[in-house]
Structures are given as structure tokens and as C-alpha cells.
C-alpha positions, 0 to 999 in steps of 0.5 A: 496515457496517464503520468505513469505512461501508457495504460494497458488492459491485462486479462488472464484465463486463471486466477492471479495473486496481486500484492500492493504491500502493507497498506496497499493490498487490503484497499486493492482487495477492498476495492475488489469486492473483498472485505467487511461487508458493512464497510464496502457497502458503506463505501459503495462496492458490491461485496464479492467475499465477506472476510471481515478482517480485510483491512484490520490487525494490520502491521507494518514491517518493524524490522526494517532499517532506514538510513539516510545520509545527509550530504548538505548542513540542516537547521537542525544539525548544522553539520555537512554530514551526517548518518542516521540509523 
């Protein structure tokens, strides 16, 4: 049992794609043995697949749009309301 619930063990007769976003897919690749060799070595992971690139030349999403909405007055705006965009 952990803070998230109860913990399962998962097993699978082939291959399975896991994606954990930007920043989250190259460290679960990492973790697995997948990334410069130097790096995992470094880190104390047996290396499985040397692909240098893991991890590097990343990007986040830029065109993604937050908004947000203020409903309560800040020290910054002294508003009751505001929209960010």
C-alpha cells in the first residue's frame, strides 16, 4: 500500500509502450537501463540500450495554453477577479 493506494505487480507476454511525458519518459527510460552509457553507469544502472540522446535536445510543449482564474484579491493585484492568459 502506498499514498496513491494499493500497489499491483503487472506482467506482459510482449512488448508495452510507457510514456510519462516530457520530462518523465526519458528518467523511466533511464531508470530501465535506456540512455548514455556513461550517464547510467554514473548513476549505477546497468546499461541495457546505449542511445546517447536519451535525455537530451528535449522540448517542452510551447504551444500549450494556460489559464487561470482568480476568484480571491492578491497582493499583487488587489482585484476580486482576474483572467490570465
Amino acid at each position: 500500500m502506498s499514498f496513491l493506494g494499493p500497489v499491483r505487480t503487472l506482467t506482459a507476454r510482449k512488448e508495452i509502450v510507457l510514456s510519462a511525458g516530457v520530462l518523465g519518459t526519458p528518467i523511466l527510460l533511464q531508470l530501465s537501463g535506456i540512455g548514455n552509457k556513461k550517464d547510467l553507469k554514473a548513476a549505477g544502472v546497468k546499461t541495457i540500450v546505449d542511445n546517447p540522446s536519451v535525455g537530451y535536445n528535449m522540448s517542452d510543449h510551447t504551444s500549450m495554453v494556460n489559464t487561470y482564474l482568480l476568484t480571491v484579491p492578491t497582493r499583487w493585484t488587489g482585484f476580486s477577479a482576474i483572467q490570465i492568459f
